[in-house]
VEXDREN-2710 file (C-alpha; in Angstrom, 1 decimal):
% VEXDREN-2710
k/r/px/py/pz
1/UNK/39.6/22.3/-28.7
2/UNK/40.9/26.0/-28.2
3/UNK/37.5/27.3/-29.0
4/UNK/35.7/24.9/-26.7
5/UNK/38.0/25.8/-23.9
6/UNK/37.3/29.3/-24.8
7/UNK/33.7/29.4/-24.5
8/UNK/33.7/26.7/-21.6
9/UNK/36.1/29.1/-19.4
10/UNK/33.9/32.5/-20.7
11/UNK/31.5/31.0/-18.2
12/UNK/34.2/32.2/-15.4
13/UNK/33.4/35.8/-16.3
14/UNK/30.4/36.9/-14.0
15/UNK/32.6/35.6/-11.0
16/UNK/35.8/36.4/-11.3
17/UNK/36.1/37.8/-8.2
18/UNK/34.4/34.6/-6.3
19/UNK/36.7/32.6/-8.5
20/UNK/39.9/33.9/-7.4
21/UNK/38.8/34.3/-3.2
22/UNK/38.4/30.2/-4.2
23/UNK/41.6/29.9/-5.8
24/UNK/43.0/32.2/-2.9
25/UNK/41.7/30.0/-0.2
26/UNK/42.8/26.7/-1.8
27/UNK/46.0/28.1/-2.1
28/UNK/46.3/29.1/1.9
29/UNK/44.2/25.9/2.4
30/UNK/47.3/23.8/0.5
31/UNK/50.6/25.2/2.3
32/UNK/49.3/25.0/5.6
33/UNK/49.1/21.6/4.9
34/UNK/52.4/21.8/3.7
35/UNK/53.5/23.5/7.3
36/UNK/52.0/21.0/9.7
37/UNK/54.3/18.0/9.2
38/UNK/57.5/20.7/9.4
39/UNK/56.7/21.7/12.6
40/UNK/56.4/17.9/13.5
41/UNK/59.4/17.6/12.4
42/UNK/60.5/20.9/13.9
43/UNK/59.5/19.1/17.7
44/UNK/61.0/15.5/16.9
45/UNK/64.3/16.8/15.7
46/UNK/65.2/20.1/17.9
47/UNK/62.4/20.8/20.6
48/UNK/62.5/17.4/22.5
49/UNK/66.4/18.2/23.2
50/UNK/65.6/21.8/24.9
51/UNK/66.3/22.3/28.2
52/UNK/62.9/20.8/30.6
53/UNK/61.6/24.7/30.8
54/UNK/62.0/25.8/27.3
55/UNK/60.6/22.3/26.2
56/UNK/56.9/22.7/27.6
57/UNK/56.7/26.6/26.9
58/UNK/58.4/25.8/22.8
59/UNK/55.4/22.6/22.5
60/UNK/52.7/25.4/24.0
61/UNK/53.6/27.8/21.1
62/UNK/53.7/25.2/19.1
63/UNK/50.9/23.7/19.9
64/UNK/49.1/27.2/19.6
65/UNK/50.6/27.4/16.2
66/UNK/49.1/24.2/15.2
67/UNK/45.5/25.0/16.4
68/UNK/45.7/28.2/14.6
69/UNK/46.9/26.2/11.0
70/UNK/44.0/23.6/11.4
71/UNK/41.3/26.8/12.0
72/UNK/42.7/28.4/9.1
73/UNK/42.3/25.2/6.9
74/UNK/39.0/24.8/8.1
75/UNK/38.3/28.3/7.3
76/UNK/39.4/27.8/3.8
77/UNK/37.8/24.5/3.3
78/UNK/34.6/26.1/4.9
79/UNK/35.0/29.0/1.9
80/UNK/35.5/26.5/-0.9
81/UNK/33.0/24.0/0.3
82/UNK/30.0/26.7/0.5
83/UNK/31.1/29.6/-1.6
84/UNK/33.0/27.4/-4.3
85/UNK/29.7/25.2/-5.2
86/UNK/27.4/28.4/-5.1
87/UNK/29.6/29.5/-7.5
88/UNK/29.0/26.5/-9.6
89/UNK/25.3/26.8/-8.9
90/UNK/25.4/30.2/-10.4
91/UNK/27.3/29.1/-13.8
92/UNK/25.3/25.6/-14.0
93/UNK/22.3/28.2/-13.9
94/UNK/23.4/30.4/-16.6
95/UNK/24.0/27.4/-18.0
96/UNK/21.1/25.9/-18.1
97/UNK/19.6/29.8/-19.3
98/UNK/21.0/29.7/-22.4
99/UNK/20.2/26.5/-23.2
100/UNK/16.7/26.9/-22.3
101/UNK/16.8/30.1/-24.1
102/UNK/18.4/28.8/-27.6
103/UNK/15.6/25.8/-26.8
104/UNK/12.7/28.7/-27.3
105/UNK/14.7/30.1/-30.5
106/UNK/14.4/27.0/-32.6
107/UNK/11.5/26.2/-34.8
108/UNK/9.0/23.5/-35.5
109/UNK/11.2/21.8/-38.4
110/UNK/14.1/21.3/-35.2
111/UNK/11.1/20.0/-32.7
112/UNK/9.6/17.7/-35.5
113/UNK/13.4/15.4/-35.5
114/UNK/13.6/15.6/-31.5
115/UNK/12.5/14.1/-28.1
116/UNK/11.6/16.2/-25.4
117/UNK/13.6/13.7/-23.0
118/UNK/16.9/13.3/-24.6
119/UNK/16.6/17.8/-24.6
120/UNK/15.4/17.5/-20.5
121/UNK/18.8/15.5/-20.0
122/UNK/20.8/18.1/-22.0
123/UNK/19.3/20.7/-20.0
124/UNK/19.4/19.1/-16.3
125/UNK/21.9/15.9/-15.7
126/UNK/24.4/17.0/-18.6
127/UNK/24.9/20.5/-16.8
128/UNK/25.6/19.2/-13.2
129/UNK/28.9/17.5/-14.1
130/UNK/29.6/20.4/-16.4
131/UNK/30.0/22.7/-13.4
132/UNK/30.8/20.0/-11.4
133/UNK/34.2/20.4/-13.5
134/UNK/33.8/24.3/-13.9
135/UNK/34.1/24.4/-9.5
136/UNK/36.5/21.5/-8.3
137/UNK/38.5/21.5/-11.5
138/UNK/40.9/24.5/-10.9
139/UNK/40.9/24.1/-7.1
140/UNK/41.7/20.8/-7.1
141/UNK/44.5/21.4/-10.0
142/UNK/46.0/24.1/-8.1
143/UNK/45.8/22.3/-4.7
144/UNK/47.3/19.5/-6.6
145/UNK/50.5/21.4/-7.8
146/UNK/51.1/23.3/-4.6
147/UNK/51.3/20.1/-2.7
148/UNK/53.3/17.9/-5.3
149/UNK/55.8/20.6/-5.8
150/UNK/55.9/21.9/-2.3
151/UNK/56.5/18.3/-1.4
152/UNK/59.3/17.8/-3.7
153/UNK/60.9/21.2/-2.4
154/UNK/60.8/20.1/1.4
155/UNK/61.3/16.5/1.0
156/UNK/64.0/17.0/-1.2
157/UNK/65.8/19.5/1.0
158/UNK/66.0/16.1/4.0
159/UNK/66.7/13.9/1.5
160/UNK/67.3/13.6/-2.5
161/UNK/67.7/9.9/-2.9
162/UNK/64.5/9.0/-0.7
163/UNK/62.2/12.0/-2.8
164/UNK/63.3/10.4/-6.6
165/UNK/61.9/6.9/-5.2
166/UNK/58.9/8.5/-3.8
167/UNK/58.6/10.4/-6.9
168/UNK/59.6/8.1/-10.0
169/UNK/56.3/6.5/-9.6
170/UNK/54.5/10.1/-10.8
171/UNK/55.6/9.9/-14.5
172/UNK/53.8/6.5/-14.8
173/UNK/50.2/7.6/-13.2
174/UNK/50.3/10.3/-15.6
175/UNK/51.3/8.1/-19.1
176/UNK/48.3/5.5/-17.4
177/UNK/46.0/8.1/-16.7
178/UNK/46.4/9.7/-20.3
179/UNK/45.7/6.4/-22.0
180/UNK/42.7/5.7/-20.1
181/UNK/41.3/9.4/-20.2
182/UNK/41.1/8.7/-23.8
183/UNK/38.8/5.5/-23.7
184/UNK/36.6/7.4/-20.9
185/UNK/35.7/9.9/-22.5
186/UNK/34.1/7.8/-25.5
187/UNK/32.5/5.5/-23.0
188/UNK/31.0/8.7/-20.9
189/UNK/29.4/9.9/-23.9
190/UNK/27.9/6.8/-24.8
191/UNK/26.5/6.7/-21.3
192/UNK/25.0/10.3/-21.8
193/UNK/23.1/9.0/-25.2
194/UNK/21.7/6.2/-23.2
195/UNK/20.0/8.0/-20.5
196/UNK/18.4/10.7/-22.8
197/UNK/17.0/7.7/-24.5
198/UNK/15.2/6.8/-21.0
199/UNK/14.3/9.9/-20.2
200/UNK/12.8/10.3/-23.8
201/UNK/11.0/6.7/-23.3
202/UNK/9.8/8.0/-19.7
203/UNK/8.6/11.4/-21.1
204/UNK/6.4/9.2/-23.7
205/UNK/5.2/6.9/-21.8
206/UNK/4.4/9.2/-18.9
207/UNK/2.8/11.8/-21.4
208/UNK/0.5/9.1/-22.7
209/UNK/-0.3/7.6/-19.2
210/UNK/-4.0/7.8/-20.2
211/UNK/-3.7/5.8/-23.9
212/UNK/-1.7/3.2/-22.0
213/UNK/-3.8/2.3/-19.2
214/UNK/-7.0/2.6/-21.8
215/UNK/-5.1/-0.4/-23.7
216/UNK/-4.2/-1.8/-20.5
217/UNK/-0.5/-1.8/-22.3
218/UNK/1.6/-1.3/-19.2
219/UNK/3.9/-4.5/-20.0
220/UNK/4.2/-2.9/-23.3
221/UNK/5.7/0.2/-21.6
222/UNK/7.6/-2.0/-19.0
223/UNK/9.1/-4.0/-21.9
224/UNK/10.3/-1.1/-23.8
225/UNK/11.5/0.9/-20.6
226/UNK/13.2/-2.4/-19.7
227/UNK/15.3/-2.4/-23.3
228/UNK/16.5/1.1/-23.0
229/UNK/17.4/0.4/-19.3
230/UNK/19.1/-2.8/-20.4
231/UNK/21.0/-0.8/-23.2
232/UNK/22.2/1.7/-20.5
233/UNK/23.7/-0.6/-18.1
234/UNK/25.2/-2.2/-20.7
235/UNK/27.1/0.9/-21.9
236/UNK/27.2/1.7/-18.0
237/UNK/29.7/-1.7/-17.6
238/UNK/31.9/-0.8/-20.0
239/UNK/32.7/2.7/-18.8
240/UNK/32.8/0.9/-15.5
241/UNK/35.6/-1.5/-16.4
242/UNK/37.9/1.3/-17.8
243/UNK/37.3/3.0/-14.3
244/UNK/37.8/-0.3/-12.4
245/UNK/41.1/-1.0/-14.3
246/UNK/41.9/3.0/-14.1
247/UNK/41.7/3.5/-10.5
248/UNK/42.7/0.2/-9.1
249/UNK/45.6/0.6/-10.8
250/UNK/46.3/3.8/-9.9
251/UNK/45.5/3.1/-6.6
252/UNK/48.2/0.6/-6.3
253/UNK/50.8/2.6/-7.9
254/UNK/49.6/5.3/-4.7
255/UNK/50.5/2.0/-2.2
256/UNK/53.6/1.4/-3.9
257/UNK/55.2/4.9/-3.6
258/UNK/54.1/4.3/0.6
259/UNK/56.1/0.6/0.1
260/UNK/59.2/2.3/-1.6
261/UNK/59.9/4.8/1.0
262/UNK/59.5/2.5/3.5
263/UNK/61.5/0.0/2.0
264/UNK/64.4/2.8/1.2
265/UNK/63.9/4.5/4.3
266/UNK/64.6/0.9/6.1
267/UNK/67.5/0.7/4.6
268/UNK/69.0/4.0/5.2
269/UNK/68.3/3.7/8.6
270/UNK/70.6/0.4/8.6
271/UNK/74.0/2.3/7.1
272/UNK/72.9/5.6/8.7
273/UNK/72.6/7.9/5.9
274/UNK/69.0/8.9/7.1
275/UNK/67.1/9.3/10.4
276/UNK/64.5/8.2/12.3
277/UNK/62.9/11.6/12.2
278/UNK/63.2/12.3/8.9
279/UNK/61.9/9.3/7.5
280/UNK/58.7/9.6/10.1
281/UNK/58.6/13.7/8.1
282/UNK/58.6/11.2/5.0
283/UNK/55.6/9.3/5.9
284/UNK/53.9/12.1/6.8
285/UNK/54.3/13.9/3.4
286/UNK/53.6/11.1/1.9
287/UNK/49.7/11.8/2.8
288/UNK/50.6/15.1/0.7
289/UNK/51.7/13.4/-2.2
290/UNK/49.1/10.7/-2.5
291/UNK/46.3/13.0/-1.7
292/UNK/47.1/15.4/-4.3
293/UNK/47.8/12.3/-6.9
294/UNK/44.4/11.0/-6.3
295/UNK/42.2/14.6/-6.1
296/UNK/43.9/14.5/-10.3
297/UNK/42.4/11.1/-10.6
298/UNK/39.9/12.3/-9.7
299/UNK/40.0/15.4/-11.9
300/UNK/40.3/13.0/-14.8
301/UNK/37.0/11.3/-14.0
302/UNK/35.5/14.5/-13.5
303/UNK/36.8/16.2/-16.8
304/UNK/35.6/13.2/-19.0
305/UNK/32.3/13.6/-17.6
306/UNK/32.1/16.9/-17.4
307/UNK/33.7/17.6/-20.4
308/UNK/31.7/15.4/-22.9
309/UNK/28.3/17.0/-20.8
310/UNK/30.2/20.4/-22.1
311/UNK/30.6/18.8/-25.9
312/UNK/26.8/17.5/-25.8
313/UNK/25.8/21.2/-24.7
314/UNK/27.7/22.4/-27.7
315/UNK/26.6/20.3/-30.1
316/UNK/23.0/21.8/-28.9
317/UNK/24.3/25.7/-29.2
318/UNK/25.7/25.1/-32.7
319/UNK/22.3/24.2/-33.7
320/UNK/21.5/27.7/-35.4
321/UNK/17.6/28.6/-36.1
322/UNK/16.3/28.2/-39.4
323/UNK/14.2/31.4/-38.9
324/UNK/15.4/34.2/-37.6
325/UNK/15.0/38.2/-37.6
326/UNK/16.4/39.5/-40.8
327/UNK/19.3/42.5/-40.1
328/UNK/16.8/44.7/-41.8
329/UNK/13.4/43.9/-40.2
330/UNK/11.1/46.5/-39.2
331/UNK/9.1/46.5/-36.0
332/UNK/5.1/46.7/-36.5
333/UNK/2.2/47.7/-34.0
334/UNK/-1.0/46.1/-34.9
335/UNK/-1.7/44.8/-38.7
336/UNK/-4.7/45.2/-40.8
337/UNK/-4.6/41.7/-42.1
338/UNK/-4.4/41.3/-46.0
339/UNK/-2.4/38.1/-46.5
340/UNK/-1.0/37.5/-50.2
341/UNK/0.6/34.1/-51.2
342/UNK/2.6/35.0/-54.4
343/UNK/3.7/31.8/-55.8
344/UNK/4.6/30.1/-52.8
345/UNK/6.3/26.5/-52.7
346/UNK/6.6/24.5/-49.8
347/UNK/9.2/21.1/-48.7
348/UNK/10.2/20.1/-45.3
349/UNK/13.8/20.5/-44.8
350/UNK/14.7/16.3/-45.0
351/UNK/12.6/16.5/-48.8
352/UNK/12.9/17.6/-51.7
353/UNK/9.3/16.7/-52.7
354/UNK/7.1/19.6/-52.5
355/UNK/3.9/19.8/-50.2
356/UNK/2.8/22.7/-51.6
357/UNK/3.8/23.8/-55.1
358/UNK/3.3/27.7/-56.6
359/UNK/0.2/28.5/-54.5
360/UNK/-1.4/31.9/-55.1
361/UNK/-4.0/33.7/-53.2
362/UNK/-5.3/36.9/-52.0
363/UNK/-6.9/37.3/-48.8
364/UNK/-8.5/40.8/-48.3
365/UNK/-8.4/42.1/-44.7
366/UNK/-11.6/40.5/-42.2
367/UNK/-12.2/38.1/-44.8
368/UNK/-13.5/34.8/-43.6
369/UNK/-11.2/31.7/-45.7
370/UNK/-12.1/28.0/-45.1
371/UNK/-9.9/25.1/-46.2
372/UNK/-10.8/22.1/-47.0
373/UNK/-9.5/19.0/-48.9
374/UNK/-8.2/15.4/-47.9
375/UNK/-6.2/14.5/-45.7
376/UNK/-2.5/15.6/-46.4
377/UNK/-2.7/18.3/-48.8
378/UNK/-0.8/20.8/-47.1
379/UNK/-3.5/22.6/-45.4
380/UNK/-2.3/22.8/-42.0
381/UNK/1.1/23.8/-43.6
382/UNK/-0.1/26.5/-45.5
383/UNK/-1.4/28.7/-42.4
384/UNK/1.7/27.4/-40.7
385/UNK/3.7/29.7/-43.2
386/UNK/2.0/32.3/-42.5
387/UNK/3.4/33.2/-39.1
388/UNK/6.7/31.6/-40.6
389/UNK/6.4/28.4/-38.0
390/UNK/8.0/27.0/-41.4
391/UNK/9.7/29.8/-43.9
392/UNK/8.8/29.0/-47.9
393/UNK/11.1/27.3/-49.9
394/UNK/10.0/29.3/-53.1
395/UNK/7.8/32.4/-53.9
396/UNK/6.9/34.6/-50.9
397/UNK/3.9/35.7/-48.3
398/UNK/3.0/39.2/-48.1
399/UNK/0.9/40.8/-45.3
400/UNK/-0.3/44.8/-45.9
401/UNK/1.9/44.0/-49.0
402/UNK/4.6/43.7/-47.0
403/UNK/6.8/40.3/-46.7
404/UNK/6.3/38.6/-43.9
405/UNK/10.3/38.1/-44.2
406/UNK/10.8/41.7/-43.1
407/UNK/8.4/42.0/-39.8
408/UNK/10.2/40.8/-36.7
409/UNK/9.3/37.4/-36.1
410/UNK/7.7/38.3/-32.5
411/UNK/5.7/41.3/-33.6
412/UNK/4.3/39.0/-36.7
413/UNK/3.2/36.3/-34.4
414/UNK/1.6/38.6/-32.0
415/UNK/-0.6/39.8/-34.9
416/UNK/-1.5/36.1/-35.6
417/UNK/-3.7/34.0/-33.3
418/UNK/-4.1/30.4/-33.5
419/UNK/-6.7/28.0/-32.1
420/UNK/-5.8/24.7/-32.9
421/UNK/-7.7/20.9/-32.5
422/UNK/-4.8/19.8/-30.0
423/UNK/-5.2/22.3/-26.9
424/UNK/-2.2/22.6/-25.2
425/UNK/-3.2/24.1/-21.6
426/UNK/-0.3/24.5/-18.8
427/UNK/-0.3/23.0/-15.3
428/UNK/-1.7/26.1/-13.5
429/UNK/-5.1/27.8/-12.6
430/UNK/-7.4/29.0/-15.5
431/UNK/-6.3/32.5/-14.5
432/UNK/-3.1/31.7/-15.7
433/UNK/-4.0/30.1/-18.8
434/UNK/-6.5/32.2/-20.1
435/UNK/-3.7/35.5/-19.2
436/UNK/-0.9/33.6/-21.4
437/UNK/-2.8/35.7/-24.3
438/UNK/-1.9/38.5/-22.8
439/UNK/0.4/38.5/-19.7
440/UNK/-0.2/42.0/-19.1
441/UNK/-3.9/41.6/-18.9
442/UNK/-6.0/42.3/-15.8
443/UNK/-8.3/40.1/-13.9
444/UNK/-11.0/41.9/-15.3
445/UNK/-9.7/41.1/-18.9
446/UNK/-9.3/38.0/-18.6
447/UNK/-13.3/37.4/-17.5
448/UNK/-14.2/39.7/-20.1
449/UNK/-12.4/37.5/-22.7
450/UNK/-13.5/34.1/-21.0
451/UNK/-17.2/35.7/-21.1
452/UNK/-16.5/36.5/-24.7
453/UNK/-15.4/32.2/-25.3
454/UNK/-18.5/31.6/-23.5
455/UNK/-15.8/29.9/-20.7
456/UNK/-17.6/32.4/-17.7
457/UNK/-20.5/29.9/-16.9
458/UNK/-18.6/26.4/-17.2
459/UNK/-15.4/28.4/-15.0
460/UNK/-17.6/29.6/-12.0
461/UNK/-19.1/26.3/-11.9
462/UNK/-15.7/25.6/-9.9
463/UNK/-15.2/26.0/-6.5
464/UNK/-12.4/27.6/-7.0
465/UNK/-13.4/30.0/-10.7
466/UNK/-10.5/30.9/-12.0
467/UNK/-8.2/30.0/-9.7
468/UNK/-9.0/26.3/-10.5
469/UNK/-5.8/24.2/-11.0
470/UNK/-6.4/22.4/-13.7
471/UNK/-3.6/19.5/-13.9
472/UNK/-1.3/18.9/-16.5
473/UNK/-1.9/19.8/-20.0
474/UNK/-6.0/20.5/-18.5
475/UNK/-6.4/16.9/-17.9
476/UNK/-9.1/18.5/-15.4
477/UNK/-11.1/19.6/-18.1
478/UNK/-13.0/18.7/-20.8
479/UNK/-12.4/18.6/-24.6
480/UNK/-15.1/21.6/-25.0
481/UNK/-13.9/23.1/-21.7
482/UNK/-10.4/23.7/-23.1
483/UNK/-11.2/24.4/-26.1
484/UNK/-13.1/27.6/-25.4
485/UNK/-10.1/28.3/-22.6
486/UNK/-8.0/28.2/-25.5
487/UNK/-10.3/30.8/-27.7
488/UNK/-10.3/32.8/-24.7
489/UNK/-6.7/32.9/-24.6
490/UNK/-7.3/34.1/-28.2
491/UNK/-9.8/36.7/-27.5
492/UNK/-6.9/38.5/-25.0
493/UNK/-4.4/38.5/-27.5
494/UNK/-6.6/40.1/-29.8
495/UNK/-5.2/40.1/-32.9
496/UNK/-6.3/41.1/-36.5
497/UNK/-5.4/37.8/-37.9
498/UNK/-6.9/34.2/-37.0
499/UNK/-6.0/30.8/-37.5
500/UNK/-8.4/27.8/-36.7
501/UNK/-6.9/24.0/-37.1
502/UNK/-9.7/21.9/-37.2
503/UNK/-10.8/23.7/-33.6
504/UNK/-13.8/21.7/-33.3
505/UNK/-13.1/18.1/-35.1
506/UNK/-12.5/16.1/-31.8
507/UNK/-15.6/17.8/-30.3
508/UNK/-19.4/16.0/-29.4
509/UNK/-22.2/18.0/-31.1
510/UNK/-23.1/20.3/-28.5
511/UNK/-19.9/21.1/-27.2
512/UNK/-18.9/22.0/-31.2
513/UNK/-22.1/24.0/-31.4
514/UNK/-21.1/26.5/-28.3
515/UNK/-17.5/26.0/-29.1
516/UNK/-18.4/27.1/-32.8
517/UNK/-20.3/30.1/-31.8
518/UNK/-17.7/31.7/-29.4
519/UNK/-15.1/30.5/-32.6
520/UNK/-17.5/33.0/-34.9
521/UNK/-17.5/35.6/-31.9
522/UNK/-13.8/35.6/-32.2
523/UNK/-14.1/36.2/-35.9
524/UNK/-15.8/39.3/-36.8
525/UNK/-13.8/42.0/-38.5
526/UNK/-10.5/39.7/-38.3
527/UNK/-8.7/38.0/-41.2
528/UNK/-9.8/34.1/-40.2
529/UNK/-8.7/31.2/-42.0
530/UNK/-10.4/27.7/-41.3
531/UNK/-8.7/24.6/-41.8
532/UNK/-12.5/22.7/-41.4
533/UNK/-13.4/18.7/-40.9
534/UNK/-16.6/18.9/-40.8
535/UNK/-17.9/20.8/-44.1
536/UNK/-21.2/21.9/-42.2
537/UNK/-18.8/24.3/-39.7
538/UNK/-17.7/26.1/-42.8
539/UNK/-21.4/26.9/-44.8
540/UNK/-21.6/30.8/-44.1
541/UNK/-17.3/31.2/-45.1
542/UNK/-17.6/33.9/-47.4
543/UNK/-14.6/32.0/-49.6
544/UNK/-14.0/28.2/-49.2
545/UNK/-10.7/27.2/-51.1
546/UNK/-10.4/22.8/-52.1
547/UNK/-7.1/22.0/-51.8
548/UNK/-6.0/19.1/-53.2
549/UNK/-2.7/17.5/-54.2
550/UNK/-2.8/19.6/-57.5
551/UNK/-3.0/22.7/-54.8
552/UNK/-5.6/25.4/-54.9
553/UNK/-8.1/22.8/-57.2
554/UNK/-11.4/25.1/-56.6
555/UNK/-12.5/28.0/-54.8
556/UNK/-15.9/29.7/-54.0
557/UNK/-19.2/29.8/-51.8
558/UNK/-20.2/26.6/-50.1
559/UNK/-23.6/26.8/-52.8
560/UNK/-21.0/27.5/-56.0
561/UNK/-18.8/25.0/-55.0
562/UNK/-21.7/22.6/-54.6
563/UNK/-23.2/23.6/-58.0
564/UNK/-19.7/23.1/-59.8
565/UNK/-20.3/19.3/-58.8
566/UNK/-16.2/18.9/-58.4
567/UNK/-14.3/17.7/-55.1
568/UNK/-16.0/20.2/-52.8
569/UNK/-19.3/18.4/-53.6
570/UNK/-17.8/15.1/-53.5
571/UNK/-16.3/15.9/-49.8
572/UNK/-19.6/17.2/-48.7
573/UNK/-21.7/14.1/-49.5
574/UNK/-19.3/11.8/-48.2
575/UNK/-19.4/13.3/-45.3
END
């Protein structure tokens, strides 16, 4: 709890000097409060007795006075209401820039367990009651003190017996509101795991908008939108019956302090030992005791919620990457590419069966590698280790006979260029798409590397060229289009080592044919390996490995492979 508190107030520390003008203000903001009902008091109990000249000139100043207190409190409320939320605003964005940053440092094995919805609600919904908390919590603590205790001060000073029976009812909101802060806070974070569900459903759904309407399956979608929104409303109503028992209650306990001073008061008034005056002073306070009672109900609701948003964005930070910079690793320019696998094995973190079991190979630099072998052999994973999307459970990878272990992860990758069967374009122009290879890159490298793809032609065909928005995830475009968008995007990078998951499986024959030529284009002089569907891509490879569920089973030239008569030649003819 310490340690949560800890890192939750650290967030305080870029605007600590905004934080304390708010606390300033809503302390100034409190006590004139405070002062308004004393100098009511001040004119019912002395000024109305003053002589007939001194009377209007005293209730001028007075009045004066009064105007001045309520354009002071507006000036504070003015300061907390603008410059207290920007203040949240700022921490809710740091927030939400770690987050988003710790998002980009995990790796594939945390992305393959996760939905992108229920991480959009951690980063958005769950971060708005967090600072929520972070700006009305300590104001409206502090405001809450100054005006319960300044109360007791002043009201106690006209009258003991009246304050305790005003005030006896304090000690029970508090043991109430403790009990039911506890079963809040479980039913708040219940509601939290609900609506990252339906964000997660709505992100799928959404995402595969084109499957669903080609299966005409929108009732499907409806139905399963339906359960998760059926599952949050039901953990919505029992949160909402703690609240509806939690404020109701307190809400009549707020009543009945009003009912006991009145009832008291009455009754002093009847033997005398209080007067009219003071007992109007009472009921006036008594706006500044229930007002500060209810803004801490209210800070209980808002801690519960903000505070299990705060737990949820914890449990995310705790989450540590499973590949990371080691303290020793040396920064490297450009690589020459000669990739050695020395004994490497291979499981996914939640297995202990292996996928790949004491592989060896030797890749010499601007050799040209196919894979090729059924369908869950470990192909894709094996060039996946390579620029450590997935680190090796056993043996290790070597490039320039170095391992890859030692390279910093971002100077590794940027060596390493992947084209891969599932394009992933993002909603932009193809300017911007094609330059994500290279965000330094000029205009004029960019159509130099979409010439290269052999993108120029189908690009100027736009009315727009490159500056063509082409929707979300390209949906503009089409399978051959952004495929050769995505070699260009390979081409700027321009680095000495290439990766090519089945780039051209999901493609018609002549889009495959150009996309296969700007694919070889891309490949000259640079360490390539293939992961190939369609054996005729992969004739001219200068070494074609066979992986099968024994690992590396042959290796060769399509013709020796074909002579050998073994599973290379069985995958060729039936196919």
């Amino acid at each position: 709890m310490k340690t949560k508190l800890k890192k939750l107030l650290s967030y305080y520390k870029p605007y600590k000097g905004l934080f304390f003008s708010d606390m300033l203000f809503a302390i100034l903001g409190a006590a004139v409060t405070l002062v308004i009902p004393l100098v009511v008091r001040y004119i019912t109990n002395e000024v109305i007795y003053f002589e007939a000249d001194k009377v209007m000139k005293t209730i001028t100043m007075l009045g004066l006075l009064l105007v001045f207190l309520v354009a002071v409190e507006f000036g504070c409320n003015y300061f907390i209401a603008f410059y207290g939320h920007m203040m949240g605003a700022k921490m809710e964005a740091n927030m939400r820039s770690d987050i988003f940053g710790h998002y980009q440092k995990l790796t594939f094995a945390f992305y393959d367990n996760q939905k992108v919805g229920a991480l959009l609600s951690r980063i958005t919904s769950d971060l708005f009651d967090i600072t929520e908390l972070l700006h009305h919590g300590p104001e409206d603590i502090v405001i809450s003190i100054i005006k319960l205790l300044g109360s007791f001060i002043i009201l106690a000073n006209i009258n003991l017996k009246l304050t305790m029976t005003a005030f006896v009812f304090v000690p029970v909101m508090g043991v109430f509101a403790g009990y039911y802060n506890r079963k809040m806070k479980v039913a708040f974070k219940r509601n939290r795991a609900r609506i990252a569900d339906i964000n997660s459903q709505i992100e799928d759904s959404l995402s595969g908008i084109r499957v669903v309407k080609s299966f005409a399956n929108e009732h499907i979608e409806m139905k399963k939108f339906q359960n998760g929104n059926d599952n949050f409303v039901a953990a919505k109503k029992i949160s909402y019956r703690y609240m509806a028992s939690y404020h109701s209650t307190l809400n009549a306990l707020t009543t009945l302090v009003t009912v006991g001073v009145l009832i008291a008061g009455a009754r002093g008034l009847t033997t005398g030992s209080i007067e009219v005056t003071d007992l109007v002073t009472f009921l006036l306070y008594i706006n500044n005791f229930i007002e500060p009672v209810r803004k801490l109900i209210n800070f209980t609701e808002m801690f519960q919620n903000g505070y299990s948003g705060f737990d949820r964005f914890l449990e995310m930070m705790s989450i540590a990457p499973d590949i990371t910079d080691d303290e020793d690793a040396v920064s490297v320019d450009r690589l020459e590419g000669r990739i050695e696998f020395e004994n490497v094995s291979f499981h996914y973190s939640d297995s202990n069966e292996n996928v790949l079991a004491h592989v060896n190979l030797d890749v010499k630099a601007g050799e040209y590698m196919a894979l090729v072998g059924p369908s869950g052999v470990g192909k894709t994973t094996l060039c996946s280790l390579i620029p450590r999307f997935y680190e090796v459970s056993g043996g290790s990878i070597k490039i320039d006979g170095t391992d890859i272990r030692k390279f910093k992860l971002a100077d590794l990758r940027n060596n390493i260029g992947i084209v891969q069967q599932d394009v992933y374009l993002f909603a932009g122009t193809i300017m911007e798409n094609i330059r994500y290879g290279n965000p330094g890159a000029t205009d004029e490298d960019v159509i130099r590397a979409a010439r290269r793809a052999n993108a120029h032609d189908f690009i100027m065909s736009f009315p727009d060229g490159y500056d063509t928005d082409i929707g979300q995830r390209g949906a503009k475009l089409s399978g051959g289009q952004k495929q050769r968008l995505s070699i260009a995007r390979v081409f700027l990078k321009n680095p000495p080592i290439l990766i090519f998951d089945e780039a051209t499986s999901a493609l018609d024959n002549e889009s495959e044919r150009v996309v296969q030529q700007s694919l070889e284009s891309l490949a000259k002089n640079r360490t390539t390996f293939v992961i190939a569907h369609r054996l005729t891509t992969i004739r001219n490879a200068r070494r074609i490995l066979v992986l099968t569920e024994n690992g590396i089973e042959e290796q060769g030239t399509h013709e020796e492979l074909l002579a050998r008569k073994g599973v290379y030649e069985s995958l060729y003819h039936a196919r």
